[in-house]
N, C-alpha and C positions, 0 to 999 in steps of 0.2 A: 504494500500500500504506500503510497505516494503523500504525503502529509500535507505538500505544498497546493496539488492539485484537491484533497480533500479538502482543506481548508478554503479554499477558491469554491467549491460545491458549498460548503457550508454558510459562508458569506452572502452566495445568492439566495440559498433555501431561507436564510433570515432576513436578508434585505426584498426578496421577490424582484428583483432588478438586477442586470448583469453592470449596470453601469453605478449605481450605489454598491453595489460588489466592491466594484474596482474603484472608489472610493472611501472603502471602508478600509481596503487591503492598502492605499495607497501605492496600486500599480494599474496599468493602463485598462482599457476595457478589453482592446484584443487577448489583451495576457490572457485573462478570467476566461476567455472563451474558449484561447488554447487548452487551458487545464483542465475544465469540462469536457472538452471535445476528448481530448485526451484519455479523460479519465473513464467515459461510456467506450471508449473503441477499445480499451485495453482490457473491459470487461464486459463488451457486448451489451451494453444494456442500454436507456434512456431512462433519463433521468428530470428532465425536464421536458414540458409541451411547450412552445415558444407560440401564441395567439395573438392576437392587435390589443390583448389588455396587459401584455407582459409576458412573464414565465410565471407556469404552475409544475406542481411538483407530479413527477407519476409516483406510480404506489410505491413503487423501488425505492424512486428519492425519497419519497419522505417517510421510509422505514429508517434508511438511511439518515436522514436528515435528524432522528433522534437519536441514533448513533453516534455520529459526529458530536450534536449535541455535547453531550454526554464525555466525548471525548475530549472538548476544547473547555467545556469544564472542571476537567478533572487538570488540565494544563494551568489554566488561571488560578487553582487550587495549591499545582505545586511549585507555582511562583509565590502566592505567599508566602505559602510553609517556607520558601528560601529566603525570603527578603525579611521575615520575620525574625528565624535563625540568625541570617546575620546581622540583622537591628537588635538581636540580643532582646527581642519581646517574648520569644520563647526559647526551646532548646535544652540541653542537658548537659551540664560537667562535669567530670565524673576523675576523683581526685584519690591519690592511694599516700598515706602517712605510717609514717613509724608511731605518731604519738600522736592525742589532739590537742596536748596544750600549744601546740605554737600555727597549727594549721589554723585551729578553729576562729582565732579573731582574724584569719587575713580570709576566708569566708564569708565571716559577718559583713566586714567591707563590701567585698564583691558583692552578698545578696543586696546589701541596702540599696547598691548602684544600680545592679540587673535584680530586679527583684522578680522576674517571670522567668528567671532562668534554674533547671529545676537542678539542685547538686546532690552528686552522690558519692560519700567519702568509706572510704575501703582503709581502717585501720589494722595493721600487722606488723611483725619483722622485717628485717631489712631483704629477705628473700622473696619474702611473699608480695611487697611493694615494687622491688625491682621485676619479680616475674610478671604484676599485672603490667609495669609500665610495657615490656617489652611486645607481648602478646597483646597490646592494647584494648585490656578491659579497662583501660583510666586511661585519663588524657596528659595527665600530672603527678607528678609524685612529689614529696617532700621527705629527704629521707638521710639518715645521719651516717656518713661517710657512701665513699662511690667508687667503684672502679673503672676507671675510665672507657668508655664503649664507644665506637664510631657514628652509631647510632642515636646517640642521644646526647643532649644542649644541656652538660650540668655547669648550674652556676652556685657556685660559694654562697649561698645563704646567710650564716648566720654561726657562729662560734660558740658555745657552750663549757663552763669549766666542770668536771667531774668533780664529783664531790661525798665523801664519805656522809652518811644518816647514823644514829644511834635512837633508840627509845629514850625520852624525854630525864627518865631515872635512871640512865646506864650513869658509873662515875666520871665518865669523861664529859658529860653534858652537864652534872651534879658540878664540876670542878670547874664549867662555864669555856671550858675548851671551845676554841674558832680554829683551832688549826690541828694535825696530827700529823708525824711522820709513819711511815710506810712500815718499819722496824715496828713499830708499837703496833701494828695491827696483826701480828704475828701471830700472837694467842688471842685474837679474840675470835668471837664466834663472825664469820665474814658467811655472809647469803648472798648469792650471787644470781646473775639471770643467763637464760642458758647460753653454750657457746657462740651461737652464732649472733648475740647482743654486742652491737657495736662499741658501747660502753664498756661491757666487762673485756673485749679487745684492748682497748686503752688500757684497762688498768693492767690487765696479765701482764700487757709489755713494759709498762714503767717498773712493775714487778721485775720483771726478770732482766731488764737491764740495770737494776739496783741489785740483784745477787738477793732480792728477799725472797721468801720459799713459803705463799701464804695458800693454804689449800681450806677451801670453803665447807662448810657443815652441814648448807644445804644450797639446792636450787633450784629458779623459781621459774615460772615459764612467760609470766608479763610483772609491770613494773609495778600495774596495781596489788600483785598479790605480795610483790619485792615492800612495797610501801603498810601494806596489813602486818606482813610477818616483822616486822622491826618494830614496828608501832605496836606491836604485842611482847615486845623486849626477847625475842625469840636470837636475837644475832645482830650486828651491823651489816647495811646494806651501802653499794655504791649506785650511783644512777649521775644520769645529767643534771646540772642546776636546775633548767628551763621545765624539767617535767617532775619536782615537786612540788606539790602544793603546799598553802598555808596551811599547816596541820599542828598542831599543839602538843601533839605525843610524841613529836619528833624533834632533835635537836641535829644541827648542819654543821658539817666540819670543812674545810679546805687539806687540801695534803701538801702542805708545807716544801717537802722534800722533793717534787717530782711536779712538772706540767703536763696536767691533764687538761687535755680538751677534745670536744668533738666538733665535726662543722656537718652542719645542717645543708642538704644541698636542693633546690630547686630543678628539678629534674623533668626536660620534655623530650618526646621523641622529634628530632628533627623533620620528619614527613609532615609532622602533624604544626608547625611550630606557627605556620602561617594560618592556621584556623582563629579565626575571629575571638571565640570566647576564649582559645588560649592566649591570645594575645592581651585580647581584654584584663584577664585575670594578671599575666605579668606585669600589667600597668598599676594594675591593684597593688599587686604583693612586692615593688619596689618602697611604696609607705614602710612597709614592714623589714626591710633590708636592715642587718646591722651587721 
């Protein structure tokens, strides 16, 4: 089927004039006639009666004629759907995080701005985050360290220091301690979250390039349950700054002896990087850059 020549049929069937046709279509009247003629010889039929009151439709055309219909409407249908998408009046984001304390206020942003934009945030590990980015079940990740991929546009985000937690009554918070060397956590009960936590990477290796030899008593499989089991004086925990909360059972230490940090990275797939709401969104989450 010919779309240019259906469309030429369709404009007559609604206008009932070959020359308000070719008025509507802004092209000549011969054209309109070509595409008609065209369009009954390539499938035998007739499709118009041509009379001294104009053109009527025969039964064909105007079986056809609600076809067409039907089908230039569903076209003006998915012109909106796109111009909407990309006016960002609708649409969907769909975003994957290691944590949500640091995603969730650069969201809030974005929805106040696009507020008909629908978001969906995909919280896990750094595995789980980098597999949806790759496989593109999200459009964005935000995610604490990265190994470098050809495929994907990571930007440095945002730094974070690591930081030792104890329960509110452990003697090192009693004692009003802000800081602790590495040595001293030797014998204490250390909780840790499982190996592939980017966190507990940082700290193994400041561990073991100090020659300290600190082996954990338990381990936890997310930070919320790392943040219960200390806050029940079960062990000290380590974690990022940015993902404790104001908690009152917990007291926060620095480690004096050793630079911990993690960098939080803004992560999009290159294919994807010229889409509208992605880009939208990095206009956003530059406010939030530190």
């Amino acid at each position: 089927m010919n779309l240019t020549q259906l469309r030429a049929f369709d404009a007559v069937a609604r206008e009932g004039s070959f020359t308000r046709a070719a008025e509507r279509l802004s092209i000549s009247q011969p054209a309109v006639t070509t595409h008609i003629r065209a369009l009954e010889e390539r499938y035998e039929v007739s499709l118009f009666r041509r009379g001294s009151r104009g053109v009527e439709l025969t039964d064909v055309g105007t079986d056809l004629a609600g076809i067409s219909a039907r089908i230039f409407a569903m076209e003006i249908e998915a012109s909106e759907l796109l111009s909407a998408t990309k006016n960002l009046t609708r649409g969907t984001l769909r975003i994957a995080a290691g944590s949500p304390y640091f995603i969730v206020p650069i969201l809030a942003a974005f929805q106040k701005k696009f507020p008909d934009v629908h978001v969906g945030l995909n919280i896990g590990n750094s595995q789980k985050v980098t597999a949806d980015l790759l496989t593109e079940k999200v459009d964005l990740a935000l995610q604490t360290g990265w190994e470098e991929n050809s495929l994907v546009e990571a930007i440095p985000f945002h730094t974070h220091r690591v930081v030792v937690f104890c329960h509110h009554e452990h003697p090192l918070a009693i004692a009003d301690r802000h800081s602790v060397k590495l040595d001293e956590l030797i014998d204490e009960k250390m909780i840790w979250r499982e190996p592939q936590s980017i966190t507990r990477q940082v700290f193994e290796g400041a561990c073991k390039a100090a020659g300290v030899d600190i082996t954990p008593v338990m381990e936890v499989a997310s930070r919320e349950t790392l943040l219960e089991v200390v806050a029940a004086g079960l062990g000290l925990g380590i974690v990022s700054s940015h993902e404790l909360p104001n908690d009152q059972r917990i007291h926060v230490m620095e480690v004096e002896d050793a630079k911990l940090e993690t960098t939080e990275y803004l992560l999009t797939l290159k294919r994807r990087r010229d889409l509208r709401v992605v880009k939208e969104f990095h206009k956003v989450a530059e406010d939030f850059h530190g």
